[in-house]
N, C-alpha and C positions, 0 to 999 in steps of 0.2 A: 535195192542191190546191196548186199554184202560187203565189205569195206574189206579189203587185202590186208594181213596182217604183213606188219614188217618180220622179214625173214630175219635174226640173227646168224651171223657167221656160228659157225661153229669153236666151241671153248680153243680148240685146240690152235684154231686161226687166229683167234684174239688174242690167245697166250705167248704164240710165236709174234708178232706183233708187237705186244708190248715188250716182249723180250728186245728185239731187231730198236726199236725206237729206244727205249731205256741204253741199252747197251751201247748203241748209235753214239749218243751223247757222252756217254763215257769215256770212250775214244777219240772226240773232239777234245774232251775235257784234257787227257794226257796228252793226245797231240800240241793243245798248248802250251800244258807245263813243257814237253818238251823241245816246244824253241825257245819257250822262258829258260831255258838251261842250255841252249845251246849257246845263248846270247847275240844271235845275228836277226833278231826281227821279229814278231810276230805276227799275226795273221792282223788284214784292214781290218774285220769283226773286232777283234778284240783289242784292239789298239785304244781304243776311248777309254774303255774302264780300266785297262791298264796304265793308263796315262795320268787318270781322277785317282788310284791309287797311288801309283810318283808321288805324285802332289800331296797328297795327305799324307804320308810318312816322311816328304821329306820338312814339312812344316807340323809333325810329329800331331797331327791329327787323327790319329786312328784310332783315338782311345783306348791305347793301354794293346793296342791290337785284337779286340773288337771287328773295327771295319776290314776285313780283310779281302782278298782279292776277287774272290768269288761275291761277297757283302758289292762289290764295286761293279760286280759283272749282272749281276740281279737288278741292281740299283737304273742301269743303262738300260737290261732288257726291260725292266717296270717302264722307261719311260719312252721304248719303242711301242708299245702297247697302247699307252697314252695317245701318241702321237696319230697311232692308227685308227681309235676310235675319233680322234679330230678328223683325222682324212677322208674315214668310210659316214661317218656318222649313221644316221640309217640303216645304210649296208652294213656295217656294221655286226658281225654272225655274233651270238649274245653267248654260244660255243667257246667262241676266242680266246673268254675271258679267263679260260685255262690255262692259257699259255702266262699264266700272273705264277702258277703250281708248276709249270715249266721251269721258267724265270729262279725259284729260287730252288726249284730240282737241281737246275744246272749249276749256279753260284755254290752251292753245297759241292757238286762233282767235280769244281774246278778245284777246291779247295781241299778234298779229298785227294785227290792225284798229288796236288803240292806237297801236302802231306805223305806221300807215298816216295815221291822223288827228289823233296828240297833235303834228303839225307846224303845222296851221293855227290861224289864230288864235282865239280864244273870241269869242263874239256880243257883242257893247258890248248890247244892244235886246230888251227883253223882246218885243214882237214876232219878233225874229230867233230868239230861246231857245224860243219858241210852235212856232216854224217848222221847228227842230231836233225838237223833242217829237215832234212830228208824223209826222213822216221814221223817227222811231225807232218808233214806233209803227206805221207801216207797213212797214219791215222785219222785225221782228219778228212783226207776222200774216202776210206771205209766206212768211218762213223756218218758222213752227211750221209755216203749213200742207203747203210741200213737206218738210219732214221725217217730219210726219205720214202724209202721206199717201203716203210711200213705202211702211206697212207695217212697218217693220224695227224694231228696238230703241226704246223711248222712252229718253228722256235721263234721267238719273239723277233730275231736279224732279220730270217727269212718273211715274217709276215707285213714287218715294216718295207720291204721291197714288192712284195706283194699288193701293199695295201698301196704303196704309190704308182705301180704300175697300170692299176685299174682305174686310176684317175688319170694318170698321160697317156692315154689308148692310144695314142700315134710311137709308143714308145716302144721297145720290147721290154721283157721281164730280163735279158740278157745286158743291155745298155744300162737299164735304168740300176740293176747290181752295180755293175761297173761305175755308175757316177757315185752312188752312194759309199760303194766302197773308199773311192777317192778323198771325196767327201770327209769321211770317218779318219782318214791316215790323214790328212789337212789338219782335221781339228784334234789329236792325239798331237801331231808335233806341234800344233799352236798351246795346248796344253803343258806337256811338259815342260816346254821354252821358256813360256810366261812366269807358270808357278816354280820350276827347280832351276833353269837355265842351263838344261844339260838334255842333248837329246839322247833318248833312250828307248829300246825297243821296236824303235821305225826305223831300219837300217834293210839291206840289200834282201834280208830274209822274207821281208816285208812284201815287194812286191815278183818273188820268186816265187811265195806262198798264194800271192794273186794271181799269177798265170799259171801255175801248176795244178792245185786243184782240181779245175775242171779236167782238162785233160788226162789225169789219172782219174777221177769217175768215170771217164769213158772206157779207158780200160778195162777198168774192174766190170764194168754193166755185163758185158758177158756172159760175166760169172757168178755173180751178185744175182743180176736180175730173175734169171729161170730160178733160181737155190730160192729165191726169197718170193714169187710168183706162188711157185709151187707150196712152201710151209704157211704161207700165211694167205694164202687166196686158194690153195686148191687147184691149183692151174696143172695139168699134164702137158707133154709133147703137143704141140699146134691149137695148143689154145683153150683146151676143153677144161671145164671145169669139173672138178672129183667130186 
């Protein structure tokens, strides 16, 4: 018998693709400089490495400014990775190990947006800081959803929830987020606390950005989903494939 050759998509779907996932993240990336500059909180995700950076600027460890915030954000996802290959072992998909080229894609994009927006000036107006939140929070549901919904690799957050979700099978992938997230803003204010003694970062924005999220992806799917079905899968009106 003859052995089926794997069909490739066509260029045009893999290009849109990596467009939607690259871009995806970049959007994440400015949604969190932008509650970095709103100053009312950032997101659970990023609460840790934001926190191991506190800690090393404020005991002037960064090397001359070397480690910086993205260096801190790579640093975290390198060792959800770790983590995952302890969890899955076996399972383990040898694919994964991508998400290592992820990891310091992203730390690079966080670092670039800072660069992009540590110029402007900070909000005097908790109204204005509401309005920043806000921004951040809607970048960040556009960008998961077009990374998501590219298909391709999850980000080192997401594969870490992933990889423990398939080992608590009595759990959902929805709960088992949710504890982690908790989880993550715990060990950010036990961090900051310990090393600067000042908390910072895990404030009211913090878990506005945890209930909000989802419920604007849901919004957006709508809209999102058919636009991005259709450029990177091919998909027409009820489902056919082009």
């Amino acid at each position: 018998m003859k052995e089926k050759k794997l069909a490739l998509p066509p260029p045009k779907q893999i290009a849109f693709r990596l467009l939607f996932y690259i871009g995806g993240q970049l959007l994440i990336a400015f949604g969190v400089r932008a509650a970095i500059m709103g100053g009312l909180g950032i997101s659970p995700v990023s609460s840790p490495s934001r926190a191991i950076f506190h800690a090393l600027s404020f005991h002037n460890l960064t090397m001359n400014g070397l480690i910086t915030y993205g260096v801190c954000y790579t640093g975290v996802f390198l060792l959800y990775i770790i983590l995952q290959i302890l969890l899955l072992r076996r399972d383990f998909k040898v694919i994964h190990l991508f998400q290592m080229l992820v990891a310091m894609l992203f730390g690079f994009m966080i670092d670039f947006a800072g660069w992009c927006l540590d110029g402007l000036p900070a909000p005097r107006y908790y109204a204005m800081r509401l309005l920043l939140l806000a921004i951040s929070i809607l970048l960040i549901a556009l960008g998961v959803s077009f990374y998501m919904g590219s298909r391709l690799l999850p980000m080192p957050s997401e594969g870490i929830v992933q990889a423990l979700a398939q080992k608590l099978k009595k759990y959902p992938f929805h709960r088992v987020k949710l504890g982690i997230d908790c989880g993550l803003v715990i060990t950010a204010t036990l961090i900051v606390l310990i090393f600067t003694g000042k908390l910072t970062d895990v404030r009211e924005g913090t878990f506005f950005t945890a209930l909000c999220v989802g419920p604007v992806m849901g919004l957006l799917r709508p809209v999102i989903g058919p636009m991005m079905r259709r450029l990177c899968f091919g998909e027409q009106k009820g489902g056919q494939t082009i």
